[in-house]
C-alpha positions, 0 to 999 in steps of 0.5 A: 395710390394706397403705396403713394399714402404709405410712402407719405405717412413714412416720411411724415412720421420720420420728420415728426420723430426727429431727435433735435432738441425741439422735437417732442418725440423720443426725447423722455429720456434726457441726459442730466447735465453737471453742475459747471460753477464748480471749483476744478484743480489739476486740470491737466489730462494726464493723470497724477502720476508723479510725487509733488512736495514730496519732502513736506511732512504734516503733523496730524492732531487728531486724537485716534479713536478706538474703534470697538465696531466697524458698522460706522454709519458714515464711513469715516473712521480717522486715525484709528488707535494702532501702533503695533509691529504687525506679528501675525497672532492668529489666524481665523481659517474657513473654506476659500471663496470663490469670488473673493476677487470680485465681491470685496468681503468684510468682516462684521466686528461683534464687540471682541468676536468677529463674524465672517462666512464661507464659500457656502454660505456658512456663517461662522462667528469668532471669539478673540483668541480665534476659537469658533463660538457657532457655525450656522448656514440657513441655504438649501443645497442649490443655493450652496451650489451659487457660492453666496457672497454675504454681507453683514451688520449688526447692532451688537443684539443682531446680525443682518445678513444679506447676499448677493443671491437676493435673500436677507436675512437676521440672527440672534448675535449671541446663538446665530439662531435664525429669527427671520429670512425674506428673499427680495426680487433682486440681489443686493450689492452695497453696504448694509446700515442699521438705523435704529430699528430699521437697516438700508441696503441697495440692490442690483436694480438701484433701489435703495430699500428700507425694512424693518429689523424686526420683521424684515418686512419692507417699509419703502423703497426709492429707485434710481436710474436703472441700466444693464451696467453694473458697477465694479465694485459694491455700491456705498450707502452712508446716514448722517443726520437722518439723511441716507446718501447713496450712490449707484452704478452709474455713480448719481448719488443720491439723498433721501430724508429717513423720517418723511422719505423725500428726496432731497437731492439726486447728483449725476457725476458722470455724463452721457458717456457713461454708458460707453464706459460704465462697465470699467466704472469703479466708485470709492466709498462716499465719506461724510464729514461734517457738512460735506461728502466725499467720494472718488472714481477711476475715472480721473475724478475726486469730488466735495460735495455740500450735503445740504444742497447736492451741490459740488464744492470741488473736483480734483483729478486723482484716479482712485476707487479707494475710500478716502480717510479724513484726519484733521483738515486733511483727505488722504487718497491713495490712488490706483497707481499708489500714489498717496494724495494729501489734499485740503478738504475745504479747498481742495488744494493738494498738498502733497503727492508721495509714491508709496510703491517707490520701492517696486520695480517699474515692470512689476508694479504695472500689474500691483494695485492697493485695495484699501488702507487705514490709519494708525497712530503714526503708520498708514497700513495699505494692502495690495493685490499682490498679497501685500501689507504697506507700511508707510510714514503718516508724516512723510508719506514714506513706506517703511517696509512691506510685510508678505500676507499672502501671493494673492489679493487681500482685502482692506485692512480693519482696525479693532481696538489694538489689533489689525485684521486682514482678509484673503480668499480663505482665513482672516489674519489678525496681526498687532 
């Protein structure tokens, strides 16, 4: 009788915990669906992998800026003030890093002097002429051992450091005194923005958290769908109008109001499927420009995205975990088979497709991927993972030549004032 009552209980529960979409049970966690009145071009399933109007040249007019520093809060630099015939001038040399590959390091420019970091944590700061001011390292000795990958901002008064070992902390720019260090419960693992007295950072766990420059004391923090998944590549956070958007490894993005920290919109552009292949998931960084973002992943999709309403303007299908740069009315996009991608921003309609690896042979280029490119007043400058710095045409789309840095992965390049900077796993080139 009492197994009779148990059989009976059983098959009560299961049919009461079904998972059809009206069953009550087990059904908290619901897939968010994406926005489908959305503009969609290039919808065929093969990736674009070939050169269209290849011929075409564009005229860009925009007026280059001199960039003094890189902490730009909304990652758009434009066409930056460079023409140089890239001789290498000086070298800034350091322990090499151990987790180069993985972590994609910048450097921190500081008015003429550049700050970077060795495979102990050790911070080192640089004058112009590659002469080290000071040589400063605040890690006991097991925390050396974990080969920190730092992370820096500064507002030309202070340097905010964060690592992925989940301590931050802030330095006087002018001695690299220690003024205060905290340890968070996570790592950190996204770009960190300075916003008047206070900076933004994401960590391991996708919280965006806000703290006090001061004190290093934590103000808020909003979190977003976590999961064991983590993305590739560092996550990307930009402010814009008072408003921090960023994304996470499951690539939502989100939008939160600084002054009163409300959300003003969460975005998911990745189903469901994610889950299944999240792990390969890189995302490029997120461009502000105007009233629109934009930002692109490597899996075949190219967003706009209105930032007033979290809404999509358009998707494109280009493969590319690079962060696009606006010029004019133009997005430049380099994909990760080198193709440089020339789109309407407002339209999304792509203008032309140039091969930018044209000139490496078929069975080498297989393994070759860019790692990020800047633009110059009539060059664009890409590096790859080969060790390699790309010149190419910004009018025709055409690479000039290929100038050797190194055998190995160097990171994007940096333009400063006249010069060019990049870093491979243990010295900084500095090229003009």
């Amino acid at each position: 009788m009492n197994k009779v009552f148990y059989y009976v209980l059983i098959a009560l529960l299961i049919n009461g915990c079904s998972f059809n979409k009206n069953s009550k049970f087990w059904t908290e966690t619901q897939e968010i669906k994406i926005q489908k009145n959305y503009k969609r071009i290039l919808n065929p399933e093969n990736d674009l992998r070939q050169e269209f109007n290849q011929d075409l040249k564009i005229k860009f007019t925009s007026k280059p800026k001199k960039l003094l520093i890189s902490n730009d809060l909304k990652n758009n630099i434009g066409m930056l003030n460079f023409d140089g015939n890239l001789e290498k001038i000086s070298r800034y040399k350091f322990s090499k890093i151990k987790n180069f590959y993985e972590y994609e390091p910048e450097i921190s420019f500081l008015k003429d002097n550049l700050i970077f970091f060795d495979n102990k944590g050790t911070i080192l700061q640089f004058d112009k002429d590659s002469k080290l001011l000071w040589k400063k390292n605040y890690y006991s000795k097991n925390e050396k051992k974990q080969n920190p990958i730092l992370q820096f901002a500064n507002n030309n008064e202070y340097i905010i450091i964060a690592d992925n070992i989940a301590k931050y902390y802030l330095l006087d720019a002018n001695s690299g005194q220690l003024i205060w260090k905290k340890n968070n419960l996570a790592p950190f693992n996204s770009q960190i923005k300075i916003y008047e007295d206070k900076f933004f950072i994401v960590d391991f766990s996708n919280t965006l958290r806000c703290f006090s420059l001061k004190n290093g004391e934590e103000l808020w923090s909003i979190t977003t769908d976590n999961s064991l998944i983590r993305s590739k590549k560092k996550l990307s956070l930009v402010i814009h109008d008072d408003v921090v958007y960023f994304n996470n490894s499951l690539g939502d993005i989100t939008a939160i109001d600084i002054k009163n920290k409300n959300l003003l919109w969460q975005l998911a552009t990745q189903s469901s499927l994610i889950y299944e292949s999240a792990f390969s998931l890189e995302t490029s960084e997120i461009v502000v420009d105007n009233k629109n973002l934009f930002f692109s992943n490597n899996k075949n999709q190219f967003f706009s995205i209105d930032i007033q309403s979290g809404s999509f303007n358009w998707e494109n299908k280009i493969n590319s975990n690079l962060r696009s740069i606006v010029v004019d009315n133009f997005l430049l996009t380099i994909t990760i088979d080198g193709f440089l991608v020339i789109t309407e921003k407002k339209s999304g309609n792509i203008i032309r497709v140039t091969d930018t690896f044209s000139n490496i042979k078929t069975n080498k280029r297989k393994k070759i991927k860019p790692t990020g490119f800047v633009v110059g007043l009539k060059n664009i400058y890409l590096s790859t993972n080969n060790g390699r710095l790309l010149v190419i045409d910004l009018q025709s789309g055409k690479t000039i030549s290929t100038l050797k840095i190194d055998n190995e992965k160097i990171s994007r390049p940096s333009i400063i004032d006249k010069n060019l900077f990049v870093i491979k796993d243990n010295a900084i080139i500095k090229l003009n």
